[in-house]
C-alpha positions as CSV (number, residue, x, y, z in Angstrom):
1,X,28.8,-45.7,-6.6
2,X,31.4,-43.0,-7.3
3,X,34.6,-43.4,-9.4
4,X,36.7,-43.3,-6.2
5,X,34.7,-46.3,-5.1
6,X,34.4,-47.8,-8.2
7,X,38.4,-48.0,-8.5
8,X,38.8,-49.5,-5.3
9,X,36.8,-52.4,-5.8
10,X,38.8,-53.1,-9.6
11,X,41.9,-53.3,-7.4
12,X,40.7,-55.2,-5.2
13,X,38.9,-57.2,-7.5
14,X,41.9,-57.7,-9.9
15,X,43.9,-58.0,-6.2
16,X,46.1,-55.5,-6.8
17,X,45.9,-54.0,-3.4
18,X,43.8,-56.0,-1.3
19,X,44.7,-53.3,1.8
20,X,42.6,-51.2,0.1
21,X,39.3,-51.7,2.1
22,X,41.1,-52.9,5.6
23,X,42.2,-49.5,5.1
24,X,39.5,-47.5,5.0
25,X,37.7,-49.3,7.2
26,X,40.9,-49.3,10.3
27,X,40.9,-45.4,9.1
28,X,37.4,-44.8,10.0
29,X,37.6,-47.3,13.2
30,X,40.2,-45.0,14.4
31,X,39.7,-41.8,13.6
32,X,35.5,-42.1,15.1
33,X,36.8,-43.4,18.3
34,X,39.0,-40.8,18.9
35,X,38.8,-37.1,19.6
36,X,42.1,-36.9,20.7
37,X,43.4,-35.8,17.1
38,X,47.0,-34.8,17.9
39,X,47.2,-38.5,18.6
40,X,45.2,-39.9,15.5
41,X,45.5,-37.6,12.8
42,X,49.8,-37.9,12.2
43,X,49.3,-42.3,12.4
44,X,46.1,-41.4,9.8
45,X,48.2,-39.1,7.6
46,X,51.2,-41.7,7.7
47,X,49.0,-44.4,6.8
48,X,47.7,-42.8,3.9
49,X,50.9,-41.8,2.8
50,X,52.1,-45.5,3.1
51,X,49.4,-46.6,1.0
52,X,49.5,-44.2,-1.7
53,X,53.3,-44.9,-1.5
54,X,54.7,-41.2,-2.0
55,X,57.2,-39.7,-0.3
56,X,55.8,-36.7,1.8
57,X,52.1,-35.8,3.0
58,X,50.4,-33.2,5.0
59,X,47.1,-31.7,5.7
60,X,46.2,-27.9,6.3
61,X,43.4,-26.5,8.4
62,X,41.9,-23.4,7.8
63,X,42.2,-20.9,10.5
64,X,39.4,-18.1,10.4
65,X,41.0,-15.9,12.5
66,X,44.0,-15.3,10.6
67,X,42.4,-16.8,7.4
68,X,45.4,-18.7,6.9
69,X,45.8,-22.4,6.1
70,X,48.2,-23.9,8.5
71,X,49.9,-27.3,8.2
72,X,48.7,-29.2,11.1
73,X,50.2,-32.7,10.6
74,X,53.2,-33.7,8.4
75,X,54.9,-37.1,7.1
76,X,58.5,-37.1,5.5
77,X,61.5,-36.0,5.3
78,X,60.9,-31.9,6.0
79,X,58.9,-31.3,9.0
80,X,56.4,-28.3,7.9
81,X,53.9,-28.4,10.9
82,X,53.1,-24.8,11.4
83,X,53.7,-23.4,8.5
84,X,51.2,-21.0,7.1
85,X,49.6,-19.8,3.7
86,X,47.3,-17.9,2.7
87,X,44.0,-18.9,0.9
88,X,45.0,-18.3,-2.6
89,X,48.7,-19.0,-1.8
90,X,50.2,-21.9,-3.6
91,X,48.5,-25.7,-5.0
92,X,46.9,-26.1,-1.2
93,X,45.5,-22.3,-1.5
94,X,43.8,-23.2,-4.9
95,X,42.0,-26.2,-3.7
96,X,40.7,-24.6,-0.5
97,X,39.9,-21.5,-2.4
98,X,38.4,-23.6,-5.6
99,X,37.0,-26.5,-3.1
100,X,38.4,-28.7,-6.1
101,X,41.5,-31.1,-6.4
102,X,44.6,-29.8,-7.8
103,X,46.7,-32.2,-9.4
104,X,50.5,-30.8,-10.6
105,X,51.9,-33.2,-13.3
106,X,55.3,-31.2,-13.4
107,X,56.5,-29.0,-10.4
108,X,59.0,-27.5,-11.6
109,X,57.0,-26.2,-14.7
110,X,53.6,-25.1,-12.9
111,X,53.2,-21.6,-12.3
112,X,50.4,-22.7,-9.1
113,X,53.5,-24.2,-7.1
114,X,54.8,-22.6,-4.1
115,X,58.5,-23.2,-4.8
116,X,59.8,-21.0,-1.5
117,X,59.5,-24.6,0.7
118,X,61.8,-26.2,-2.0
119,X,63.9,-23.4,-1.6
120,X,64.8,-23.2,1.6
121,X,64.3,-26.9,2.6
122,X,66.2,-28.2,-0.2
123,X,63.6,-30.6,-1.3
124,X,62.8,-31.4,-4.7
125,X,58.9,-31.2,-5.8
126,X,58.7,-33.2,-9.0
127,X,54.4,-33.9,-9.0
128,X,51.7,-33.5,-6.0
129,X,48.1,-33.7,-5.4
130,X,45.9,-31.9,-2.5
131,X,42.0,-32.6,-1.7
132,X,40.0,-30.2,-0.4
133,X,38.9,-31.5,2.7
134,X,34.7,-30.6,2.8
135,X,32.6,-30.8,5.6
136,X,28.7,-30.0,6.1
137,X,29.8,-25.8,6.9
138,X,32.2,-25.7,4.0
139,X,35.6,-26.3,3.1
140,X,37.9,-26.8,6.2
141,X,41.5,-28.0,4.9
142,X,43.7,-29.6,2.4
143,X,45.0,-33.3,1.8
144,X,48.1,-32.6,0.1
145,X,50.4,-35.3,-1.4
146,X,54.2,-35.0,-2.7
147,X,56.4,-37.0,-5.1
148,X,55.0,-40.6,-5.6
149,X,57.7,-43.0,-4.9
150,X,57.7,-45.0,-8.3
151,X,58.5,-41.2,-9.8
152,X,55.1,-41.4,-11.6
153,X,52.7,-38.4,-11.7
154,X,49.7,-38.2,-9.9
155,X,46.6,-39.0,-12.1
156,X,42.6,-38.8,-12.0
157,X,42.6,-42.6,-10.2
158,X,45.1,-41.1,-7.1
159,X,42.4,-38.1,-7.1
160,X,39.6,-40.4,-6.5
161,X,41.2,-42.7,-3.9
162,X,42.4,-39.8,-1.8
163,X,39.3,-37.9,-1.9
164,X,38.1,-41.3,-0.5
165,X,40.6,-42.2,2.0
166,X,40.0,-38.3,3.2
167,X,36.1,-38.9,3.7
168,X,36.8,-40.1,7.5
169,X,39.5,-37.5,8.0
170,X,37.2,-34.7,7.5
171,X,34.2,-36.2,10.1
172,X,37.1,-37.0,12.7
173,X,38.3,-32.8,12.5
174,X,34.4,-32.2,12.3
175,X,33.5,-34.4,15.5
176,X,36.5,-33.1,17.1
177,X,35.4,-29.6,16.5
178,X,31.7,-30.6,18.1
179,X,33.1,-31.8,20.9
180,X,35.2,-29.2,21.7
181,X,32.8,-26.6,21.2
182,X,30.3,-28.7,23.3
183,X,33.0,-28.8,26.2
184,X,33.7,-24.9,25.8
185,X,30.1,-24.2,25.6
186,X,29.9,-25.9,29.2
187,X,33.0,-24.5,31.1
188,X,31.6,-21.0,29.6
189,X,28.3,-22.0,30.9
190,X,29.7,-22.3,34.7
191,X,31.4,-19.4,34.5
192,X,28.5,-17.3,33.7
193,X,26.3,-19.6,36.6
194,X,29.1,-18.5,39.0
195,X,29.3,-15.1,37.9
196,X,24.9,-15.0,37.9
197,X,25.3,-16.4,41.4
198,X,28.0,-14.1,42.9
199,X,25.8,-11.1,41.2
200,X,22.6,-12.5,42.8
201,X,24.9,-12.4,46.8
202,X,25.7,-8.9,46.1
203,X,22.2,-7.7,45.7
204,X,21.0,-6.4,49.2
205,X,18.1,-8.8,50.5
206,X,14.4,-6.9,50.1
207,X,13.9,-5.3,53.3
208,X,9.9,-5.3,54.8
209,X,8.6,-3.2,57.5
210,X,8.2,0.1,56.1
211,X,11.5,0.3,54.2
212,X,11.6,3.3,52.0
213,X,14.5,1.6,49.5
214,X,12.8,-0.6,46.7
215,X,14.6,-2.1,43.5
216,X,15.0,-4.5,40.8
217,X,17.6,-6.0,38.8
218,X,16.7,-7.5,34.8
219,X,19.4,-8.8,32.9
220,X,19.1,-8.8,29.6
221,X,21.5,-11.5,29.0
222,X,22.9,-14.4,31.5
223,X,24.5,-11.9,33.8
224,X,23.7,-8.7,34.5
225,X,26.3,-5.7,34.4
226,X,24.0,-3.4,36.3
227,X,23.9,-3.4,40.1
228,X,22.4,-1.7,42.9
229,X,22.8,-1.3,46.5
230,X,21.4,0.2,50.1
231,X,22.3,0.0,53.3
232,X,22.4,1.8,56.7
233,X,24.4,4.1,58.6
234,X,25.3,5.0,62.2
235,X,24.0,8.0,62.0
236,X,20.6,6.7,60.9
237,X,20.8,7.5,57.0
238,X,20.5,4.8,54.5
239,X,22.9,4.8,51.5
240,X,22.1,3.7,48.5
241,X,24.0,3.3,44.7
242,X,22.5,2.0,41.4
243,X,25.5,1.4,38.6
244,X,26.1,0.7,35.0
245,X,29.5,-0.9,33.6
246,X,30.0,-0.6,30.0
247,X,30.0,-3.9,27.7
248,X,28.7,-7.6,28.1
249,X,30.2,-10.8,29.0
250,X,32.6,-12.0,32.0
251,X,34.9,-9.1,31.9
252,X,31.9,-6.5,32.4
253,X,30.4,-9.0,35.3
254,X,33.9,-8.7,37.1
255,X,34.1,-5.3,36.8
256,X,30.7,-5.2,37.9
257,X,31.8,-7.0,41.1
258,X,34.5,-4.8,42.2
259,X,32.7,-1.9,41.0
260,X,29.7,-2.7,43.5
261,X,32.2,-3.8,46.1
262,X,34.1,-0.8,45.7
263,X,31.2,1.7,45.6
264,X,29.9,0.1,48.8
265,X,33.3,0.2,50.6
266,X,33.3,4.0,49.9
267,X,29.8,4.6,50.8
268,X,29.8,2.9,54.3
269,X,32.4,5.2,55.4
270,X,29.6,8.2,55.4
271,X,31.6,10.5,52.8
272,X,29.6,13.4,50.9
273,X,28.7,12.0,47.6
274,X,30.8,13.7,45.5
275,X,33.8,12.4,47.2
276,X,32.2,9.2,47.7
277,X,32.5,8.9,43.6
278,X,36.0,10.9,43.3
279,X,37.5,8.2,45.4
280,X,36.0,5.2,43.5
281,X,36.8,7.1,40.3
282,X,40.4,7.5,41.5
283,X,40.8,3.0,42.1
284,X,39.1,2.4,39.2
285,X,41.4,5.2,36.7
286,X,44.0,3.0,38.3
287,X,42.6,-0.4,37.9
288,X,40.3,-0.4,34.7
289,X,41.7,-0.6,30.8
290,X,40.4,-1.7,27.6
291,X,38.3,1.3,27.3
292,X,35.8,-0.1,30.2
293,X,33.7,2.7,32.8
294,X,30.6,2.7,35.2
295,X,28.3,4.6,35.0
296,X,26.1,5.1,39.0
297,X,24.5,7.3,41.3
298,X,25.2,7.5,44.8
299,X,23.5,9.5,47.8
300,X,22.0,9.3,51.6
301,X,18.6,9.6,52.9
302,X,17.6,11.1,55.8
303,X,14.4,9.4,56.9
304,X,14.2,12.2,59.9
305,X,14.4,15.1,57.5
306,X,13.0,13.5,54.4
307,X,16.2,15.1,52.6
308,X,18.4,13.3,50.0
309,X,21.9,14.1,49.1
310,X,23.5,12.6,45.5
311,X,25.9,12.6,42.9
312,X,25.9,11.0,39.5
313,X,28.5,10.0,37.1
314,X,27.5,9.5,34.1
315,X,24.0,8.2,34.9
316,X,20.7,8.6,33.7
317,X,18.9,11.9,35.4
318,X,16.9,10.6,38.3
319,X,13.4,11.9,38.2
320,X,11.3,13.7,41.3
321,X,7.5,12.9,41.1
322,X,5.2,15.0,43.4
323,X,1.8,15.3,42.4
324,X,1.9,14.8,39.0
325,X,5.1,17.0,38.3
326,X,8.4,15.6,37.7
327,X,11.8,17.2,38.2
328,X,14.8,16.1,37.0
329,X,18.1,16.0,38.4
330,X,21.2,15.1,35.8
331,X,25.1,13.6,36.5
332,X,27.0,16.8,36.3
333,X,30.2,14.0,36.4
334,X,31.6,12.1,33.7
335,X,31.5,8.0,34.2
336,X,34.0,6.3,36.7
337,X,37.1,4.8,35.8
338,X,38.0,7.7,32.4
339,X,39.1,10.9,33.9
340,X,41.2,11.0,37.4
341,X,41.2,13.6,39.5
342,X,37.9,14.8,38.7
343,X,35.1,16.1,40.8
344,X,31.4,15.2,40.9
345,X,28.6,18.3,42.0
346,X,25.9,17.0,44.5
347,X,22.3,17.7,44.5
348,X,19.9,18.1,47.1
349,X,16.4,17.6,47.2
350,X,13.3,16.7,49.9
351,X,11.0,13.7,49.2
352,X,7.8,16.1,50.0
353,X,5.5,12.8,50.2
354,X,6.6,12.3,46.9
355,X,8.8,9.4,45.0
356,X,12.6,9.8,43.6
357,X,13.3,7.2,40.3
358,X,16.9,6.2,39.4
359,X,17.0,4.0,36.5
360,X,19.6,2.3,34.2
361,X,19.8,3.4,30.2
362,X,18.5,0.1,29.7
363,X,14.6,1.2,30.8
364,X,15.1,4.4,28.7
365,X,16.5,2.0,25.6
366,X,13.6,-0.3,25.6
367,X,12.2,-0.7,22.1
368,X,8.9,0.7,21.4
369,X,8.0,0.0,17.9
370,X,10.2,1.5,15.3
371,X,12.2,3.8,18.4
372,X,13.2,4.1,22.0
373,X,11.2,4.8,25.0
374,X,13.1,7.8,25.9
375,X,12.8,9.8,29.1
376,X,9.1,10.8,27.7
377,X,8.1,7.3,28.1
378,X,9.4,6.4,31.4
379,X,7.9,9.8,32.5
380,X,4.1,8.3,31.0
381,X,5.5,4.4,32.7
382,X,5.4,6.1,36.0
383,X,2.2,7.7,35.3
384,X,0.1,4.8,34.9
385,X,1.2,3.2,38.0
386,X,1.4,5.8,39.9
387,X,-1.9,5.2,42.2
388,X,-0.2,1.5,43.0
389,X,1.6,1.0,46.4
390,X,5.6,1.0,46.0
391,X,6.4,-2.9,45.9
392,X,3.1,-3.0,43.2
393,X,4.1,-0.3,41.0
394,X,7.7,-1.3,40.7
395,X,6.7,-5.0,39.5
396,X,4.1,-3.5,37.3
397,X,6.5,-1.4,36.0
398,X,9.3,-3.8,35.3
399,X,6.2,-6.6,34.1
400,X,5.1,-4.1,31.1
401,X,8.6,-3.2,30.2
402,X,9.3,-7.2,29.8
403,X,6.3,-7.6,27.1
404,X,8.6,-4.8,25.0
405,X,11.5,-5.7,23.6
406,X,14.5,-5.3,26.2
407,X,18.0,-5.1,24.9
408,X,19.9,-4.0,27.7
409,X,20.1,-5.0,31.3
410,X,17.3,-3.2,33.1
411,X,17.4,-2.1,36.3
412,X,14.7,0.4,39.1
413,X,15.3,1.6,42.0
414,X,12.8,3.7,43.9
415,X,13.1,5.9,46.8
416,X,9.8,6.5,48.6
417,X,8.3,6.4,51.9
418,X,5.6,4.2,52.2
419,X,2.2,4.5,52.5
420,X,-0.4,3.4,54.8
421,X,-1.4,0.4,54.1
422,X,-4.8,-0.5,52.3
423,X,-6.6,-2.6,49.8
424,X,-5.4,-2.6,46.3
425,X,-8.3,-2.7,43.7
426,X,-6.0,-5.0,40.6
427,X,-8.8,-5.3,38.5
428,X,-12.3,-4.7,37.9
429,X,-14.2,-6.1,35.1
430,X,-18.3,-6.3,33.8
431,X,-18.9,-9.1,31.5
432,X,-22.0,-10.6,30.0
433,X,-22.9,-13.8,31.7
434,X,-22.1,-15.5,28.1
435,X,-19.4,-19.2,28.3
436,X,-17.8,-17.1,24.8
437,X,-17.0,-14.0,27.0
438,X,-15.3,-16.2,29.8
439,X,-12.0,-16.2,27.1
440,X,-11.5,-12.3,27.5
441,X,-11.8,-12.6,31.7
442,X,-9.1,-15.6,32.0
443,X,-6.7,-13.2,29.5
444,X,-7.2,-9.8,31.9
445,X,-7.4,-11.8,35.1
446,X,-4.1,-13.8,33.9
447,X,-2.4,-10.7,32.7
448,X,-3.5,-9.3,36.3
449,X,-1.9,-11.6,38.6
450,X,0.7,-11.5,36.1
451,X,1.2,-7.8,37.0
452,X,1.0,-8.2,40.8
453,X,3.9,-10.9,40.6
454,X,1.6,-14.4,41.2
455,X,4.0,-17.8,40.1
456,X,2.9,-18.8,37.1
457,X,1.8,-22.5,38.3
458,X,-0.3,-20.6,41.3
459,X,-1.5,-18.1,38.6
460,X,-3.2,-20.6,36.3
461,X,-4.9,-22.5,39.4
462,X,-6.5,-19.4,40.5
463,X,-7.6,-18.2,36.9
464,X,-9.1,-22.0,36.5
465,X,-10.8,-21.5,39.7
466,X,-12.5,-18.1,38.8
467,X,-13.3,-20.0,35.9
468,X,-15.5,-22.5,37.2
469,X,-17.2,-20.1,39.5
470,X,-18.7,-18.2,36.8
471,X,-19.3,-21.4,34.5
472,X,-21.7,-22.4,38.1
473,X,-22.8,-18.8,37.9
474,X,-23.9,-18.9,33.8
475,X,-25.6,-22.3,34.4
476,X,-26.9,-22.7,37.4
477,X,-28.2,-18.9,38.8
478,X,-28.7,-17.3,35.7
479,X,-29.6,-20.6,33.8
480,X,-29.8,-19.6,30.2
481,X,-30.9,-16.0,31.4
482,X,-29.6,-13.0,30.4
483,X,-27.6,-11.2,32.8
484,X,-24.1,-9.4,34.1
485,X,-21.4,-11.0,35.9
486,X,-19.1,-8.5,37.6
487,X,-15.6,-9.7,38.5
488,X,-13.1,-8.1,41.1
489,X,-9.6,-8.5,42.2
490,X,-8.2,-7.0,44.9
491,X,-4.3,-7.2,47.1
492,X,-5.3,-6.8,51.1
493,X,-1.5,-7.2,52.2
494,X,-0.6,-10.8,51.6
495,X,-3.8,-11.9,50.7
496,X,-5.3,-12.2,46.7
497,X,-9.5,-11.8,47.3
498,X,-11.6,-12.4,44.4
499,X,-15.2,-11.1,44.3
500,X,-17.9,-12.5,41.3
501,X,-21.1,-10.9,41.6
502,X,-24.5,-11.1,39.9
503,X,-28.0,-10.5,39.5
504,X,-29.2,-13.6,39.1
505,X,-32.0,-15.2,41.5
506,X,-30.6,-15.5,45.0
507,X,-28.8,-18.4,45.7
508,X,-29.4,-20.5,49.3
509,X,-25.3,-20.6,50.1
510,X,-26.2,-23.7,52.4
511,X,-26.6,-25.4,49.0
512,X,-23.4,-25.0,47.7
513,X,-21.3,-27.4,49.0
514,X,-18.5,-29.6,47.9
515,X,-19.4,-32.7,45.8
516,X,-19.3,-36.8,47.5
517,X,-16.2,-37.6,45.6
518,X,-16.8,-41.1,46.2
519,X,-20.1,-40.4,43.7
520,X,-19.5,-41.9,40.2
521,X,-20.5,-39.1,37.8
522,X,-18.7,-36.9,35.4
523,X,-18.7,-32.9,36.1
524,X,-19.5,-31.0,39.2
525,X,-16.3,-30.7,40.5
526,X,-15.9,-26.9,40.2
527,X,-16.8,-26.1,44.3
528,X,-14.2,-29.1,44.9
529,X,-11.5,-27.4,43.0
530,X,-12.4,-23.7,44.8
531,X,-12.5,-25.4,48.3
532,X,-9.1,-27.2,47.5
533,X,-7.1,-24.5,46.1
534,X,-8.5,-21.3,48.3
535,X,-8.0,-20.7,51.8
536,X,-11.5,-19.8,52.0
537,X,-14.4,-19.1,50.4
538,X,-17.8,-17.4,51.3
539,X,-21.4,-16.8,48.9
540,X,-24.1,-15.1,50.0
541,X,-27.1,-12.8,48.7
542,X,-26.4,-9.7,47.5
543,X,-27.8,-6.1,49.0
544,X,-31.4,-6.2,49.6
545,X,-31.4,-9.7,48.6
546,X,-31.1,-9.4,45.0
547,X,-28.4,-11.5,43.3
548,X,-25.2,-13.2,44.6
549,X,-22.1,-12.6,45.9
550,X,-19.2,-15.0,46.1
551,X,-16.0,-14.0,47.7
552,X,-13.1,-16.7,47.7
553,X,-9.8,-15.8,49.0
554,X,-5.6,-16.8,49.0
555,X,-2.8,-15.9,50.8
556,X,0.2,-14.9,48.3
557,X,3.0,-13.0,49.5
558,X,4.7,-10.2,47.6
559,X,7.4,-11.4,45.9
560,X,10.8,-9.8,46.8
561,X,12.4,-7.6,44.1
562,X,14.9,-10.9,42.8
563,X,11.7,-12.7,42.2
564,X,9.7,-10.3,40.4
């Protein structure tokens, strides 16, 4: 029991005060009930006061801000709600500051007393006393107390009581704080769902059918302030933008609305490119402050000609990639929305079979170890999925960048005609026929699907059910015997078709059938799972009889760019 405590019970013992406990007890009743504190604090404060019998109380909250203390709630005879001091101003600065009671005998003697108030309110400090008021974070206000009304000086005793009676003061202002924090926490929440979802509408819907426009959109954060767009023309061309706004946060996501609005307004009226951006830089000169711009690329493509005309302000250089060799083509322009009347130089360039990259400085700021990966490393990005279809390379591309360390929003887009289409080989991979080597397959065919975009629930089904064909494989057709198993994956439009082959003893397919659930006996279940989950399935001997060959197959579209 503390000396605080420990006095309260004497009194009440001895029955000097028996209010002392009814007190504390209504005190903390009221003040835990309550978050409403501009109700409950001043009756709290006037209670206290009452008891302690002085003449004048208040209590200070620090405000880190302005990292002032400022008198939130005051009793007596001069109102001082509002007034501010700073931390090392005065008796109340020296007990924040100290986090330790501060008890003045003699006012008018003490060098630690703020005697301005006195001044210019005309009332008299003759002794006070102020608590710090602690909570778990640190030291969040001051109890202060003026003049008791017996004319006595405050002692050690009134220290220990007040720190008590202050105990549920300080988890009231704490709670309150919570809870308020809670409550912002949520109405910020619903404004960044709103903003997500409003970012997610303007976003053109993935077209199919040979569409030569392809992009992706990864925010690094809840919303995004990147954007992209494409759409078509009259005249047969299809537009397209991909943007940039400087900073994070709402403001950034609303000026990434009306940038992508604006952008798109300007675009469908078929203007050259570099007045497409000179009239969008012009509105947003007008309509932008607080230092904010966008960065974006803009152009047509003519699908007739295979020709594309653009402009860039401020954007990353779009790369050209033919054959192996890469040309780049820089923003001769400044970003929008900093310098008006300026002019943005166009470029043009032909597609010659091969594929044009624009890409946010997010892809180029990814972290790769101790640096960036730089234009260098986008360059050797592309590289490696080069031989991929469009749709398969982007998500590849965008799949590997997510296992680095992204600290920007992140966003593709990819002009290219596509190609004809034909079966994708995703993986190919000799094992030894071993259970310990089955680990290393489940990783590379997990990571696989991964790549080519498969749900995550679907994914693991399909790596369980490879799984249990080569377990059969290991223990039935090679039983014990050395041997190879070799595992394929291939993407034949919609469709996922896995190939296991071996060299085991052939295999009579009519044999392999599902098991008589209704049999009571553990294992065997593998061919049940396979004929469940697949939309078909097929084994038979291999060339010239020799080994097996199972082929089990699963329709799974291509997800669209938002779902990658």
């Amino acid at each position: 029991m503390n000396a605080a405590a420990a006095s309260l019970l004497a009194r009440a013992a001895a029955g000097d005060d028996a209010r002392a406990f009814a007190l504390l007890a209504e005190l903390s009743e009221a003040l835990a009930v309550s978050l409403d504190l501009r109700r409950t604090l001043p009756i709290a404060i006037q209670r206290i006061a009452d008891y302690m019998q002085v003449e004048a109380a208040s209590l200070f909250l620090y405000d880190e801000e302005t990292e002032e203390l400022e008198c939130k709630v005051c009793v007596g005879p001069v109102d001082l709600a509002g007034l501010r001091l700073g931390r090392d101003q005065g008796v109340v600065g020296r007990s924040f500051s100290d986090n330790a009671v501060q008890i003045v005998a003699d006012a008018a003697t003490d060098a630690r007393v703020y005697k301005r108030i006195d001044a210019q309110t005309g009332f008299v400090t003759r002794s006070l006393i102020c608590v710090p008021l602690t909570a778990a974070k640190g030291t969040i206000g001051v109890l202060e107390l003026v003049n008791k009304q017996d004319g006595q000086a405050f002692d050690a005793t009134d220290a220990g009581i007040l720190r008590l009676l202050a105990v549920p003061t300080v988890l009231a202002i704490n709670n309150a704080r919570l809870a308020n924090a809670l409550i912002e926490q949520q109405r910020l929440k619903r404004e960044f769902d709103l903003a997500r979802r409003l970012q997610k509408l303007l976003l053109p819907k993935r077209r199919r059918a040979g569409f030569p426009l392809l992009a992706v959109n990864v925010p690094a954060h809840e919303i995004s302030g990147d954007f992209y767009d494409y759409f078509d023309l009259a005249d047969g061309r299809i537009g397209f933008v991909i943007g940039d706004v400087a900073g994070k946060g709402l403001d950034a996501a609303l000026l990434m609305t009306r940038a992508a609005s604006l952008l798109r307004w300007a675009g469908k009226d078929g203007l050259a490119p570099g007045e497409w951006l000179r009239r969008a830089n012009e509105e947003l000169c007008q309509t932008t402050h607080g230092g904010r711009f966008v960065c974006a690329a803009v152009g047509y493509y003519d699908r007739a000609g295979g020709e594309v005309v653009m402009a860039g302000a401020g954007f990353p250089p779009a790369l050209l990639h033919v054959e192996g060799v890469y040309t780049e083509y820089r923003s001769e322009g400044p970003p929008l929305g900093i310098v008006a009347g300026q002019e943005f130089s166009e470029s043009r360039l032909r597609l010659d079979g091969g594929a044009l990259y624009f890409f946010s400085d997010g892809v180029t700021d990814v972290r790769l170890g101790e640096g960036r990966l730089g234009q260098d490393g986008v360059r050797a990005l592309i590289e490696r999925h080069a031989a991929a279809s469009p749709e398969v390379r982007l998500r590849s591309m965008v799949s590997e960048l997510r296992q680095l360390h992204l600290v920007d929003d992140t966003t593709l887009l990819l002009l290219e005609e596509p190609r004809a289409q034909k079966t994708e080989l995703l993986l190919r991979q000799v094992f030894p026929a071993q259970p310990e080597r089955l680990r290393e397959m489940r990783a590379d065919l997990r990571a696989a699907l991964d790549r080519n975009g498969v749900a995550a629930d679907l994914r693991d089904r399909l790596v369980l059910a490879v799984d249990e064909a080569c377990c059969n494989i290991i223990r039935h057709a090679y039983a014990g015997a050395g041997g190879d198993i070799l595992l394929s994956l291939r993407r034949d439009a919609d469709v996922l078709e896995f190939e296991l082959r071996d060299d085991a003893p052939a295999v009579d397919p009519a044999r392999i059938t599902p098991r008589d659930l209704a049999e009571c006996r553990a294992g065997g279940l593998g061919v049940n799972f396979i004929d469940a989950l697949m939309d078909g399935w097929r084994l038979q001997p291999g060339a010239g009889g020799v080994g097996n060959v199972l082929r089990m197959w699963k329709r799974c579209p291509a997800p669209t760019e938002d779902e990658a």
